[in-house]
C-alpha positions in Angstrom: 36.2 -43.0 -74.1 34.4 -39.4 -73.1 31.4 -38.4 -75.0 30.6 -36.6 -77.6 29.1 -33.0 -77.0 26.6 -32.1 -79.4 27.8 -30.0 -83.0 27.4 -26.5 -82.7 24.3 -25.1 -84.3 25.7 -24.0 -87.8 27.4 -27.6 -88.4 24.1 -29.3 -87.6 21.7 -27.0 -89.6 24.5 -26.3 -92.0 27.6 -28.4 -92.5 26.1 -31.9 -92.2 23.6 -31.8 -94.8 26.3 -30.6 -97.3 28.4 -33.2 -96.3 25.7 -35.7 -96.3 24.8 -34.0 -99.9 28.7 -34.5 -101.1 28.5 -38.2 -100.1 25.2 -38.7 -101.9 27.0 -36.9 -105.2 30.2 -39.0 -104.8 28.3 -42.6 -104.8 25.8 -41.5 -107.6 29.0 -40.6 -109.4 30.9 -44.1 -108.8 27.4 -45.3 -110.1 27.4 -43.7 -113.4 31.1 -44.3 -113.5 29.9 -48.0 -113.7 27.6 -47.8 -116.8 30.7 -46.1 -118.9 29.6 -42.5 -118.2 31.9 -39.4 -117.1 30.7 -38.2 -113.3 31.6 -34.8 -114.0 29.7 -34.1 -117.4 26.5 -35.9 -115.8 27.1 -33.2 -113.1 27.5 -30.4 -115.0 24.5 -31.9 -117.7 22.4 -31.8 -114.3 23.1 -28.2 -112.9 23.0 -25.9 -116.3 19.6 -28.4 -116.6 18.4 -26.9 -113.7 19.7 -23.5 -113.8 21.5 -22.8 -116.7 18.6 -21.2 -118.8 15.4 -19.4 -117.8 12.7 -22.6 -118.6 14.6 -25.4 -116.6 15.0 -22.7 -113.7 11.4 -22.9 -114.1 10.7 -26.4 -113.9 12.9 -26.7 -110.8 10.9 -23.5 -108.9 7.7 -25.8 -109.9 8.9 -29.0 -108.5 10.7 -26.8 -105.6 7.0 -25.0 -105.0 5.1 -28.9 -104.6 8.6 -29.7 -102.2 8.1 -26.7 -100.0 4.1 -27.7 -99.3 4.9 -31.5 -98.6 8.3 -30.6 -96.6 6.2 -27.8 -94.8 3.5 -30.2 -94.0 5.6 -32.8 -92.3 7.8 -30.1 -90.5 4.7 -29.2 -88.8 3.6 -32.2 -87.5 7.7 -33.0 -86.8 7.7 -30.6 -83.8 4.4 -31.8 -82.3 6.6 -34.9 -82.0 3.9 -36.5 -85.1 5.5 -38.1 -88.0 2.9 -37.2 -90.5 3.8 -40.0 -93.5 0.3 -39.0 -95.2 1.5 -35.6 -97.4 0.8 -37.5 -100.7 -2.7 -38.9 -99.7 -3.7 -35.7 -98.3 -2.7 -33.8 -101.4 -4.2 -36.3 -103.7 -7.6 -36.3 -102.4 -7.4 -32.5 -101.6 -7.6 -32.4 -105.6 -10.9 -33.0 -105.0 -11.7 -29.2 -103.5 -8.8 -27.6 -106.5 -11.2 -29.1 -109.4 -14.5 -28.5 -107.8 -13.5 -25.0 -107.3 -12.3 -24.4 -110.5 -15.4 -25.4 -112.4 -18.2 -24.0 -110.4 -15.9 -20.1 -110.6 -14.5 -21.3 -114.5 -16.5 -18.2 -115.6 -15.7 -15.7 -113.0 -11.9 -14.8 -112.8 -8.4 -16.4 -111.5 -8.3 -13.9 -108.8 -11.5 -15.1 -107.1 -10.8 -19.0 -108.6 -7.2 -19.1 -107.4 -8.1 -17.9 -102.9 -11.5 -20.5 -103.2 -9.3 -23.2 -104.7 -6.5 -22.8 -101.8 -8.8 -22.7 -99.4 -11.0 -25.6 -100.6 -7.6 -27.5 -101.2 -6.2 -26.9 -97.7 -9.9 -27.9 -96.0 -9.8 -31.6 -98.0 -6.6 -31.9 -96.8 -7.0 -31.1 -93.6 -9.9 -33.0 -93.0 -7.9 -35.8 -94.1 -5.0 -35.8 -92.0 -7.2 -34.7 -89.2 -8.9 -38.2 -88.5 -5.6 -39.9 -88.3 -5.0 -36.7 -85.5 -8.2 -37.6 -84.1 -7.5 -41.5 -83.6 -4.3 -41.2 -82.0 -5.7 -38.7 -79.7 -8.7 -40.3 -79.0 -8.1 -43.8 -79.9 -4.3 -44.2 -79.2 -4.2 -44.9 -83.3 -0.5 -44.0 -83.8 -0.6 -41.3 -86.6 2.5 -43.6 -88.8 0.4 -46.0 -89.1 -2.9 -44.3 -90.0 -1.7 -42.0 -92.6 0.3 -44.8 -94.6 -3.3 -46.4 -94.0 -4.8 -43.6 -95.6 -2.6 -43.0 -98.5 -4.0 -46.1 -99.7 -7.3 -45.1 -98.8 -6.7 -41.8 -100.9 -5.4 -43.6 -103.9 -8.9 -46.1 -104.3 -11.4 -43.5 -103.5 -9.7 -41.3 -106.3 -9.6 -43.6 -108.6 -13.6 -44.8 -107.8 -14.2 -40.8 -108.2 -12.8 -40.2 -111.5 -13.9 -43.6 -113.0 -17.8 -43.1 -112.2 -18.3 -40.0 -110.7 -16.3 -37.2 -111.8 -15.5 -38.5 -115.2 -17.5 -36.8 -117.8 -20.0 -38.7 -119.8 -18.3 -40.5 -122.9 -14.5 -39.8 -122.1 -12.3 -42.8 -122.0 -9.7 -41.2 -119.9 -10.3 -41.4 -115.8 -10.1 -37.5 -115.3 -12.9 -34.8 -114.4 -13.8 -32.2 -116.9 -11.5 -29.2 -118.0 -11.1 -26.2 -116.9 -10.9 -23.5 -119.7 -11.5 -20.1 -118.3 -11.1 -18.4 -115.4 -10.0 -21.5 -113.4 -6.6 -22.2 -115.2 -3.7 -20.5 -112.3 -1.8 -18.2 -114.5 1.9 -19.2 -115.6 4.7 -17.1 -114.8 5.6 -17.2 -118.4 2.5 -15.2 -119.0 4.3 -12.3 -117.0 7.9 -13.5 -117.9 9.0 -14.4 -121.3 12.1 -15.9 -119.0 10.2 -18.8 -118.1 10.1 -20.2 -121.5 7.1 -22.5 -121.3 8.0 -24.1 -117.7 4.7 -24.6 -115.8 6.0 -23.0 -112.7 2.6 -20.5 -111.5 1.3 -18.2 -109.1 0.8 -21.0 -106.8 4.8 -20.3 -106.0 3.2 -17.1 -104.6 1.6 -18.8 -101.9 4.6 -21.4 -101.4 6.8 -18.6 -99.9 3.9 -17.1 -97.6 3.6 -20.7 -96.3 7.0 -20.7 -95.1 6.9 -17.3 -93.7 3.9 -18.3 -92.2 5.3 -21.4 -91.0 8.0 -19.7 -89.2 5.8 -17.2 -87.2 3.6 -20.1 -86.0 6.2 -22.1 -84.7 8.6 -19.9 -83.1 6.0 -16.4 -82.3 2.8 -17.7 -81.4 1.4 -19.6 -78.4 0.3 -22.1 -80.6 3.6 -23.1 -82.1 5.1 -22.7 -79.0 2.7 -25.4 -77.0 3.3 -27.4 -80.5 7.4 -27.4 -79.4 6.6 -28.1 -75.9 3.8 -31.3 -77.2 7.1 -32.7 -79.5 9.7 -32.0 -76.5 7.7 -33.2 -73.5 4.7 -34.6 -73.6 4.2 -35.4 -70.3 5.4 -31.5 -69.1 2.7 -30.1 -71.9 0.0 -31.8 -69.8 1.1 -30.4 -66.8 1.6 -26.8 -68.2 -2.1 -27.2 -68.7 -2.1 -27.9 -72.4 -4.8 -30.1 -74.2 -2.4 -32.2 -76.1 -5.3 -34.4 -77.7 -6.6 -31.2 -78.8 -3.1 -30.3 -80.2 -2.7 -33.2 -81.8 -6.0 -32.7 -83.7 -5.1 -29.2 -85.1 -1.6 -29.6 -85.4 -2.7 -32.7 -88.5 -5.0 -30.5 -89.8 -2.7 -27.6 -90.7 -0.2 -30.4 -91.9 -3.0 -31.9 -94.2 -3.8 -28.5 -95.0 -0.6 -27.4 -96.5 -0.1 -30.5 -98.0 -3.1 -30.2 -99.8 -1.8 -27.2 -101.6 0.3 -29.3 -104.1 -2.9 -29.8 -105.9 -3.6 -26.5 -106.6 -0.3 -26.4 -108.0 -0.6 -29.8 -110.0 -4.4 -29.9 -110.9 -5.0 -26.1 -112.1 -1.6 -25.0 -112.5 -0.7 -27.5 -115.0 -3.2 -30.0 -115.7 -5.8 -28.0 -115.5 -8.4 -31.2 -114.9 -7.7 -34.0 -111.9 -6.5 -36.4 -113.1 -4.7 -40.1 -111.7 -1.8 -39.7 -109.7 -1.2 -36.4 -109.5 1.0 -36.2 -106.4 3.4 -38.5 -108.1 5.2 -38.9 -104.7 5.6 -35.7 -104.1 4.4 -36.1 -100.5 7.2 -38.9 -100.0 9.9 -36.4 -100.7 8.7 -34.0 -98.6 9.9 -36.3 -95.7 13.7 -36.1 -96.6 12.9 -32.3 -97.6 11.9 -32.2 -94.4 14.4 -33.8 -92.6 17.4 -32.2 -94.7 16.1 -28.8 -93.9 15.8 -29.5 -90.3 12.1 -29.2 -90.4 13.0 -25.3 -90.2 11.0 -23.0 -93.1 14.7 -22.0 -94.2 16.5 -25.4 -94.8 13.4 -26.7 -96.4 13.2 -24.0 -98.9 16.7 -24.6 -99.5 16.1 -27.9 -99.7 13.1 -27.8 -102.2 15.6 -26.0 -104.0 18.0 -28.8 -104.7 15.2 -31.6 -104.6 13.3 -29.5 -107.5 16.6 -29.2 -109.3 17.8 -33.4 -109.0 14.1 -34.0 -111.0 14.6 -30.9 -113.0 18.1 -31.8 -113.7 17.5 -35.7 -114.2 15.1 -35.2 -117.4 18.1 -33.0 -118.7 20.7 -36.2 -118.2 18.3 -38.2 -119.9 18.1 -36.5 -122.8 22.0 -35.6 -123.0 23.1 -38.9 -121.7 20.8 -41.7 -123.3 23.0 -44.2 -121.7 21.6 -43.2 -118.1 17.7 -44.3 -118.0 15.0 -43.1 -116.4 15.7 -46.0 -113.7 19.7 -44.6 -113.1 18.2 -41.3 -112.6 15.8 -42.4 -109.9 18.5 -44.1 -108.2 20.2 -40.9 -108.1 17.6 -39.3 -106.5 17.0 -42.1 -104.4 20.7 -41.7 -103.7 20.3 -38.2 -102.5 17.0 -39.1 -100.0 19.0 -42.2 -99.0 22.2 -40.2 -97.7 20.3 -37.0 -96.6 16.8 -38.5 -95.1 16.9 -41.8 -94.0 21.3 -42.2 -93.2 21.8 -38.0 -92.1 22.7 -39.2 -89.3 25.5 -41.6 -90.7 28.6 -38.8 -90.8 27.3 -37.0 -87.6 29.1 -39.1 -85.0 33.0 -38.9 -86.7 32.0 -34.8 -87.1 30.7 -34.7 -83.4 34.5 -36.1 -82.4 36.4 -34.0 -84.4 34.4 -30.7 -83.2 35.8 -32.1 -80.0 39.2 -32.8 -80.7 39.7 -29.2 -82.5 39.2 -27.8 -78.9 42.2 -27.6 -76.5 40.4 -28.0 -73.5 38.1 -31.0 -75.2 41.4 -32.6 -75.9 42.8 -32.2 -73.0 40.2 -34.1 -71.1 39.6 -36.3 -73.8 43.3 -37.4 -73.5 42.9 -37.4 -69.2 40.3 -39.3 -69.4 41.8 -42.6 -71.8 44.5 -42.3 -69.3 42.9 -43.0 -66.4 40.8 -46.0 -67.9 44.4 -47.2 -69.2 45.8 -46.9 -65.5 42.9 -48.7 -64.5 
């Protein structure tokens, strides 16, 4: 048999995640299908859920805004050649610098509370993916390892904080204090009447600078560009004169850094206190958000898009379609990750043969070449 030639660019960034997508949608159909339910009104139920009026659109752009820091996060680390599996501890313990912020400026004013809070936020989480950076380049600690390692780590010290430290004297309830003043993030409702009362803020505002920025440093700076030439070729970066342990090092940082951001977004754009739990996987989507959008600022907006409308849309089937639980509807979304993370590879190598089949001169050789192994 000859081999396959790689997809063109558009099918690979473009047609195999929608086809990937369209598989995902057929077997969560055939699913509810099974329970007694019609595919099609779950579908539609799902989509004017998510975009049909102004406050579900608004849920989805918040969900899509937490999607875009975790995706962002691991895309980074991606074309060092890292697989950073960490996003959700980082932005759980970078809670810490969102609260602490936010009380100590409550009394000052949400433009001063809201640049302090990011930056605190993306410092925590930072620092935190930057020692699992700093044992696989100094220790030979691979980062997969670490960062599920530290998740866990993330997940007790939180809960030790906001038991007997941050917890406020008397409250039953393991959270820190409130913020009431200055250090609550403006809602977009409070601009748009649109947004109904969707919890979607100005954190969005700094979600789309993250991508832009995202794109500059990977493809127009030298640091992005030794970051590509760490994830391609090791072994050619050394030579080239780069420091990769070095790169290693700041390339987790930024990635625990824009990670972190989901808790300015959770903790003081809608809880407005830090409370358990916060990330609520968040981070763990971010991989397939990542991987569907081709770990490229474009596809994992897009991405973020549809992830934010499958939770946005999945509390709307539950409340049109009691029959499908809260369980069916993780399956579906576990459905979607399934087909489009972890199997988006699944459809690639029956599209790789027909790209090659469609052209004359492919086929042609294609068909010269079973020939002579036949002859043979």
């Amino acid at each position: 048999m000859s081999a396959r030639r790689p997809l063109p660019r558009w099918a690979d960034v473009a047609l195999l995640p929608a086809l990937n997508l369209l598989l995902a949608f057929i077997v969560s159909g055939i699913v509810v299908l099974v329970i007694g339910q019609n595919p099609i009104d779950a579908l539609r139920i799902m989509i004017g859920g998510a975009f049909g009026y102004g406050e579900g659109f608004g849920y989805t752009l918040h969900f899509a805004t937490n999607f875009v820091f975790t995706g962002l996060a691991v895309a980074i680390a991606a074309h060092a050649g890292l697989f950073n599996i960490g996003a959700e501890g980082q932005a759980y313990v970078a809670g810490i610098g969102a609260i602490l912020a936010a009380l100590f400026l409550d009394q000052t004013h949400w433009l001063l509370v809201l640049p302090v809070a990011v930056l605190a936020s993306a410092a925590i989480g930072g620092f935190w993916a930057f020692i699992p950076g700093y044992l696989q380049a100094k220790r030979g600690s691979h980062v997969v390892i670490t960062t599920i390692m530290f998740n866990f780590i993330a997940s007790a010290l939180m809960v030790y904080l906001l038991n007997r430290v941050l917890k406020p004297v008397g409250q039953m309830e393991p959270s820190s204090a409130s913020v009431t003043n200055a250090g609550k993030i403006p809602q977009l409702r409070e601009f748009f009447s649109f947004f109904g009362y969707a919890p979607v803020n100005v954190t969005i505002i700094f979600a789309i600078l993250a991508l832009i920025g995202t794109y500059i440093l990977i493809w127009h700076t030298k640091l992005g560009f030794a970051m590509r030439t760490l994830g391609k070729n090791p072994t050619a970066s050394r030579y080239a004169g780069i420091s990769n342990s070095r790169l290693i090092m700041i390339t987790m940082t930024i990635s625990g850094g824009l990670a972190g951001l989901v808790a300015v977004n959770e903790v003081l754009g809608v809880q407005n206190r830090l409370v358990l739990d916060f990330p609520s996987g968040y981070g763990f989507v971010g991989i397939a958000v990542a991987l569907m959008g081709r770990n490229h600022p474009v596809g994992i907006a897009l991405a973020a898009l549809l992830f934010g409308a499958l939770y946005q849309g999945g509390l709307e089937l539950q409340f049109y379609m009691p029959a499908i639980t809260r369980e069916m509807i993780v399956v579906i979304q576990a459905l979607v990750i399934l087909f489009t993370g972890a199997m988006e590879g699944l459809l690639r190598p029956g599209l790789e043969t027909a790209f090659m089949m469609r052209r004359p001169e492919d086929k042609a050789e294609a068909v010269a070449r079973e020939t002579a192994t036949s002859d043979s």
